[in-house]
C-alpha positions as CSV (number, residue, x, y, z in Angstrom):
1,X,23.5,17.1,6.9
2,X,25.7,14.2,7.2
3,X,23.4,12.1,8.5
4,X,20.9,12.9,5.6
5,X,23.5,12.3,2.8
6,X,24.5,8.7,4.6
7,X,20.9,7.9,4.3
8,X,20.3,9.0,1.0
9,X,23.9,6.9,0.1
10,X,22.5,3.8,1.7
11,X,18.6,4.2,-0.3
12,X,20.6,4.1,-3.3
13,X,22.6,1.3,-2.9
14,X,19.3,-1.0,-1.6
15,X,17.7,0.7,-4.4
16,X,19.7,-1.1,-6.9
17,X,19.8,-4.4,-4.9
18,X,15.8,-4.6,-4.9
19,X,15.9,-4.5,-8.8
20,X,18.6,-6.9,-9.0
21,X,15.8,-9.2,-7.3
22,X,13.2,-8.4,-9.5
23,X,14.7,-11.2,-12.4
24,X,12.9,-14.2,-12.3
25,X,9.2,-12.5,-10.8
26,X,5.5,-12.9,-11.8
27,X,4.8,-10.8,-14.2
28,X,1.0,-9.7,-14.7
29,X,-0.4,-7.4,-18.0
30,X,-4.3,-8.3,-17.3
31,X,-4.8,-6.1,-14.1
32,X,-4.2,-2.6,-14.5
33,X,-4.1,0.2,-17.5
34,X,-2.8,3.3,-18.5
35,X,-5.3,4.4,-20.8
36,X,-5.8,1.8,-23.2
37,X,-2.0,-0.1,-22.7
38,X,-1.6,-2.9,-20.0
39,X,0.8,-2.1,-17.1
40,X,3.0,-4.9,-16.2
41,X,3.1,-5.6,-12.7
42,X,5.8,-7.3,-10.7
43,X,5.0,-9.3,-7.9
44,X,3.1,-12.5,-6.5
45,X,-0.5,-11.7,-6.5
46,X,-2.4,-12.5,-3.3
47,X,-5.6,-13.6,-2.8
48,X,-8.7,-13.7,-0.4
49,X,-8.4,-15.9,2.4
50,X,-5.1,-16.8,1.9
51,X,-2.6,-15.4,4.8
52,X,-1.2,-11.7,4.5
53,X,2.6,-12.1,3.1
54,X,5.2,-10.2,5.1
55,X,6.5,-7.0,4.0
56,X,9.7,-4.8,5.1
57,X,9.2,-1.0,5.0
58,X,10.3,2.2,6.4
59,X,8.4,4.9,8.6
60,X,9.7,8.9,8.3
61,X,12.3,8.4,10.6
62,X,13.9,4.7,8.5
63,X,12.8,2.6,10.9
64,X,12.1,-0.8,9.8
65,X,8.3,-1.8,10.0
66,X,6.7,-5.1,9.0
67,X,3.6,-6.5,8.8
68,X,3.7,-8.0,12.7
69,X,3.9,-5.0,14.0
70,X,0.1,-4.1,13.3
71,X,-0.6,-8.2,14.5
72,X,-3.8,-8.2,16.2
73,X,-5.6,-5.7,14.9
74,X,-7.8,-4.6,11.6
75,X,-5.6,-3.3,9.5
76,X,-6.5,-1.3,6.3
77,X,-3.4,-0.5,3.8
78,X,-4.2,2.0,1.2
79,X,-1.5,1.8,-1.3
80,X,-0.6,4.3,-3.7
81,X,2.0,5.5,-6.1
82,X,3.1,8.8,-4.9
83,X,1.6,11.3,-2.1
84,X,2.9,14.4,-4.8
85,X,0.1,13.1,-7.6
86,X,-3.4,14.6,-7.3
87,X,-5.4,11.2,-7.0
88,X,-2.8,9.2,-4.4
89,X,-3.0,13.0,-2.3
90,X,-6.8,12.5,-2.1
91,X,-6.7,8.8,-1.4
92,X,-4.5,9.6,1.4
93,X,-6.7,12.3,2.4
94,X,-10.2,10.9,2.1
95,X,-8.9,7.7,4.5
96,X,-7.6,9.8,6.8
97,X,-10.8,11.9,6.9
98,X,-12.8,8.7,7.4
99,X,-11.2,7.3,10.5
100,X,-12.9,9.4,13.0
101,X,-15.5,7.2,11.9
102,X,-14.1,3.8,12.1
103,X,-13.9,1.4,15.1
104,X,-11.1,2.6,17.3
105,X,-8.9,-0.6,17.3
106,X,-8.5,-0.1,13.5
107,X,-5.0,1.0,12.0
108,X,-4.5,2.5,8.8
109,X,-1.6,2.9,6.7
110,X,-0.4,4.2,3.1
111,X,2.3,2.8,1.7
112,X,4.2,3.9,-1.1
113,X,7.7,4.3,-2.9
114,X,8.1,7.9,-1.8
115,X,11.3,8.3,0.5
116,X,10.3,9.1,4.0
117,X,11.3,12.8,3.6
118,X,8.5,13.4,1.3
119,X,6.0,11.5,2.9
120,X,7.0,13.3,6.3
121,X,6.6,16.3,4.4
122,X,3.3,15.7,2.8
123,X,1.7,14.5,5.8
124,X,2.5,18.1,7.9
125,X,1.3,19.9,4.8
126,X,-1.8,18.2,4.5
127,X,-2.5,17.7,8.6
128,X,-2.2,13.5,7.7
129,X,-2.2,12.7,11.7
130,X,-4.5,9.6,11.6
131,X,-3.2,6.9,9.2
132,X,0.6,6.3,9.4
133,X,2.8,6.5,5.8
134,X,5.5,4.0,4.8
135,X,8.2,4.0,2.5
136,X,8.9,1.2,0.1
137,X,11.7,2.8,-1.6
138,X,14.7,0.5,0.1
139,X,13.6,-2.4,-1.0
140,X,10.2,-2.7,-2.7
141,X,9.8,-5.5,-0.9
142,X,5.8,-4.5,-0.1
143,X,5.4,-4.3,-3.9
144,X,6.9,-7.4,-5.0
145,X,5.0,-9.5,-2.2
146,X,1.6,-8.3,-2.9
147,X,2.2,-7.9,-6.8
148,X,2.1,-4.3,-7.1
149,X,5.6,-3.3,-8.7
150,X,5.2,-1.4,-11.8
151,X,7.6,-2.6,-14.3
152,X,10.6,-0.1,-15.2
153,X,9.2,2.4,-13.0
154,X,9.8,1.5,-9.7
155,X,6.2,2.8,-8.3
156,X,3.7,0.8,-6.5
157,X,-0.1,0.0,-8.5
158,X,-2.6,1.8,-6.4
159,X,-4.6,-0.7,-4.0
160,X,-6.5,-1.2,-0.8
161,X,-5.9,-4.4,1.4
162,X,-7.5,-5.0,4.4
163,X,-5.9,-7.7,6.7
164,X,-7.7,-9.6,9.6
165,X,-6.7,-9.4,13.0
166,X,-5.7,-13.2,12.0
167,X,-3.2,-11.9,9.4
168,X,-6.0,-12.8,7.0
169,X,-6.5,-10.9,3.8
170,X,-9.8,-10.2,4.3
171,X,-10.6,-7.5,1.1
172,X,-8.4,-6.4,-1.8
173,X,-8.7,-3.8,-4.7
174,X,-6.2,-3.5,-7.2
175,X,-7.7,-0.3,-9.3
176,X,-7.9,-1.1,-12.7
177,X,-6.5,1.9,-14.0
178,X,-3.8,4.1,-12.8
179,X,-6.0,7.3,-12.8
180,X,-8.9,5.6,-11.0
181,X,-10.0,6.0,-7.6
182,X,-10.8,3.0,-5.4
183,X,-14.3,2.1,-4.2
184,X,-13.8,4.1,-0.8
185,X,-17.1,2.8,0.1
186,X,-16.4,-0.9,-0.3
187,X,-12.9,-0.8,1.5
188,X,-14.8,1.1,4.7
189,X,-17.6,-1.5,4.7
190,X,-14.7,-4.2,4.8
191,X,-12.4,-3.1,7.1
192,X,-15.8,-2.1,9.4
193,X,-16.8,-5.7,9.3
194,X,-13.4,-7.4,9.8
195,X,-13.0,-4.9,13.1
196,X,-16.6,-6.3,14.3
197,X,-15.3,-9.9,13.5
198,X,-18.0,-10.7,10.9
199,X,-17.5,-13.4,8.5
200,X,-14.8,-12.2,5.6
201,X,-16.6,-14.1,3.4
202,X,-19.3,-11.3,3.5
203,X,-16.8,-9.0,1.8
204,X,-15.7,-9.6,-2.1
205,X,-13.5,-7.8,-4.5
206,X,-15.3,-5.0,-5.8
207,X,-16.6,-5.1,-9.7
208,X,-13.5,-3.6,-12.2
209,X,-14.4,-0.2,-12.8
210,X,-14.9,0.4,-16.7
């Protein structure tokens, strides 16, 4: 119990570091909506080609994990909001389903601002036991590296990246609207050619849904 409140002491205080960083960040109105009013995000936005920007997150048990510890391989990161909303639980879901039918040297992860008890939790309620989750909730440092952090709410704009075994981005989605889905289809045909080493030019950012 202890243990859990030290924790919990120490989220809160990075918590309010992380937002102290946020002054002085890109701020973008023109990628994503709720309903009909732009969503500012936070964040420097990357693009294809360009090399995959660190990040510093947490797994279920606070460990730190970074973007060099998945070096080497194809790596798909499906990003959402929270695991406890209906369309970031079947994101999760639906990628996790899919991986029995991806090249085995692929890794998947969802990322998100949930703490690591609730994504722990999500994933033995819902059998998640193929893509690993991570928490940016100490320092949203994922969200302000890849432009994702929604303004004045802390949470993460739902996305799918797919990095080279380079540390290439290879394939990115930032979905258009916060109650959209991402093209599942297109994010599995990129992260299926980037694991046979095609040419990442073969895969482009999917049309904005309407």
């Amino acid at each position: 119990m202890k243990y859990s409140i030290l924790i919990l002491l120490t989220f809160l205080s990075t918590f309010s570091n992380a937002y102290d960083i946020q002054k002085g960040l890109p701020v973008h109105f023109d990628l994503v909506k709720a309903g009909d009013k732009p969503v500012a995000l936070l964040g420097t936005q990357v693009n294809l080609g360009q090399s995959a920007p660190n990040f510093k997150v947490v797994d279920n048990k606070f460990s730190v994990k970074t973007l060099a510890d998945f070096a080497g391989k194809p790596l798909l990161i499906s990003v959402v909001s929270s695991l406890d909303t209906g369309i970031c639980s079947i994101q999760t879901k639906r990628f996790n389903d899919e991986f029995a039918n991806l090249p085995q040297d692929i890794v998947m992860l969802t990322i998100s601002t949930d703490l690591p008890f609730a994504q722990k939790r999500f994933c033995q309620t819902e059998n998640i036991d193929k893509m690993q989750t991570l928490s940016d909730s100490v320092w949203r440092d994922f969200g302000m590296n890849y432009g994702l952090l929604i303004k004045d709410m802390g949470l993460l704009a739902r996305a799918i990246f797919v990095i080279s075994p380079e540390g290439n981005i290879a394939y990115k989605e930032i979905v258009n609207r916060l109650s959209g889905q991402p093209d599942y289809d297109a994010a599995l045909a990129a992260i299926n050619a980037v694991s046979e080493q095609t040419e990442p030019t073969d895969v482009e950012e999917p049309t904005a849904k309407k």
